[in-house]
C-alpha positions in Angstrom: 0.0 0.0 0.0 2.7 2.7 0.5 4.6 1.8 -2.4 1.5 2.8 -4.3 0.8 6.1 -2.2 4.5 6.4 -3.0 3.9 6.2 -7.0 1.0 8.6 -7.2 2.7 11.2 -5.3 5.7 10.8 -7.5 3.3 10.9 -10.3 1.4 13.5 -9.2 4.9 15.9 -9.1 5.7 14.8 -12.2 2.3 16.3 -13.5 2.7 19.7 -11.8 6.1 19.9 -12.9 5.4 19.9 -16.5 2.1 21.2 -16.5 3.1 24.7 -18.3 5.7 25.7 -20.6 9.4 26.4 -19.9 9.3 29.6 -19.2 11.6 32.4 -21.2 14.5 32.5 -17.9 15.0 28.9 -17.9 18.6 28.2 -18.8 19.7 24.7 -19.9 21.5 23.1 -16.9 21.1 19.6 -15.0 18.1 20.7 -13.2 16.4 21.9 -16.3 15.8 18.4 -17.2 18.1 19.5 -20.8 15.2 22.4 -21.2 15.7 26.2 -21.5 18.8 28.3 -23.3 21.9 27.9 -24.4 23.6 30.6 -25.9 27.3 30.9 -27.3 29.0 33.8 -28.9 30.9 32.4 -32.3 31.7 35.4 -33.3 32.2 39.6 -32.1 28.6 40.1 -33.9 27.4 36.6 -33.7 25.9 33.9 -31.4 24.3 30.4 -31.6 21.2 30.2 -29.4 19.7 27.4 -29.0 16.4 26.6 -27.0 14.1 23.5 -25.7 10.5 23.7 -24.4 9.1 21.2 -22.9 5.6 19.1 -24.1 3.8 22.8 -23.6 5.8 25.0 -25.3 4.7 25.0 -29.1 6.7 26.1 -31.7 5.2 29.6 -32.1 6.1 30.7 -28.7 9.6 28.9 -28.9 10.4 31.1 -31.8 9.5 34.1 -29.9 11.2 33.3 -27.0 14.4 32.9 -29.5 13.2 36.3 -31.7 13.3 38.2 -28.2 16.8 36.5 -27.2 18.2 37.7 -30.0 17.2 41.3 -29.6 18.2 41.4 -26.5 21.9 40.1 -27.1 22.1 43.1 -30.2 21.4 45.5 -28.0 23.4 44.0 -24.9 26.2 44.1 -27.9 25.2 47.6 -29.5 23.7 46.5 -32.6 20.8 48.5 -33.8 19.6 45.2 -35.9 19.9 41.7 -36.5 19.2 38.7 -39.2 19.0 34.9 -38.4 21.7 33.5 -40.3 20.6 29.9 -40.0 17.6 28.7 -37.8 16.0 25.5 -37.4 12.6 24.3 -35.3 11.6 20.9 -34.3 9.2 19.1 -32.2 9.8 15.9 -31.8 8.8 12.8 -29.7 11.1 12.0 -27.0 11.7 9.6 -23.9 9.6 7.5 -22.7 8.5 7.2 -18.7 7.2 4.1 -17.2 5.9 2.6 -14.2 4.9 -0.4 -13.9 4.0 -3.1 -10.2 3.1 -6.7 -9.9 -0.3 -6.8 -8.6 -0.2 -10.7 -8.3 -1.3 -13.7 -9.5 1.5 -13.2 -12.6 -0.9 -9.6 -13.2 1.4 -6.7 -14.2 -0.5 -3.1 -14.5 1.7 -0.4 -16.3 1.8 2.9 -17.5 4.1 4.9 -20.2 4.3 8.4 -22.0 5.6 9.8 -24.7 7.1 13.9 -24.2 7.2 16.3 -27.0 9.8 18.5 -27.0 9.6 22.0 -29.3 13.3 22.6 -30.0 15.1 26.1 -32.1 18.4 26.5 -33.4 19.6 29.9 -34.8 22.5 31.7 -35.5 22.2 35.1 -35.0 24.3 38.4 -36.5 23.9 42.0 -34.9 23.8 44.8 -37.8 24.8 48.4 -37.1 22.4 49.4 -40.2 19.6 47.7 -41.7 20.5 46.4 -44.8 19.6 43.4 -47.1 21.6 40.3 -45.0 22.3 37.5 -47.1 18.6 36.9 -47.9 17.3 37.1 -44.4 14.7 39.4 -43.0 16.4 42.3 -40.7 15.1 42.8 -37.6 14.9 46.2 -35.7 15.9 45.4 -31.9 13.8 48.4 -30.0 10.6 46.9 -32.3 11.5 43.5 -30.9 12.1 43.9 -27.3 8.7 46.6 -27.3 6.3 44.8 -29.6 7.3 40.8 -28.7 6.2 39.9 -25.0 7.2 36.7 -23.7 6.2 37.0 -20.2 2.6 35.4 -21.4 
């Protein structure tokens, strides 16, 4: 009997935990569960940010939470614009979590998942002026960080 009072309560965390999205602060560490931002600076005008949401977070705000990133790295860096160089968005299926007892008499009862996970991937230039970039739409940083709210 405990073991199963045991099991719903560690279900029942579970469930709260992952009951919203990842909100924007999260950073990726060990106790993110691998969810949240990663950012790295490959160049002086340049960084890779990446970003994973958990089942909740849907691709349209995973992009915004990236789109408002990168504004606020320009201006950190004092770039008036910037252009995604490269950017890629999945959601995929991952991991699965199981439980599963013996309730006797050779009777097993079980119970699995399967997470989504909305993942981005850009590169990201800062621009002094807005200019035609290789292709890709400039964006103005004060627009950005005014107009795109990530805060919900």
């Amino acid at each position: 009997m405990k073991s199963i009072i045991n099991l719903c309560l560690c279900a029942g965390i579970a469930l709260v935990l992952t009951a919203c999205a990842t909100p924007y602060d999260t950073q990726k560490h060990f106790w993110s569960f691998g969810e949240g931002f990663e950012t790295v600076q490959i160049a002086p005008n340049s960084w890779q940010i990446s970003f994973v949401g958990n089942t909740n977070t849907d691709r349209g705000l995973a992009r915004k939470y990236v789109m408002r990133k990168s504004a606020e790295l320009s201006q950190q860096a004092g770039f008036a614009y910037f252009a995604f160089t490269n950017e890629h968005l999945d959601r995929d299926s991952v991991g699965q979590f199981g439980v599963g007892f013996e309730g006797g008499h050779d009777t097993l009862w079980g119970s699995s998942s399967t997470t989504q996970e909305t993942s981005v991937l850009v590169e990201v230039t800062g621009l002094h002026v807005k200019e035609e970039h290789q292709g890709s739409r400039v964006y103005d940083v004060n627009f950005i960080l005014s107009n795109v709210d990530v805060e919900g």
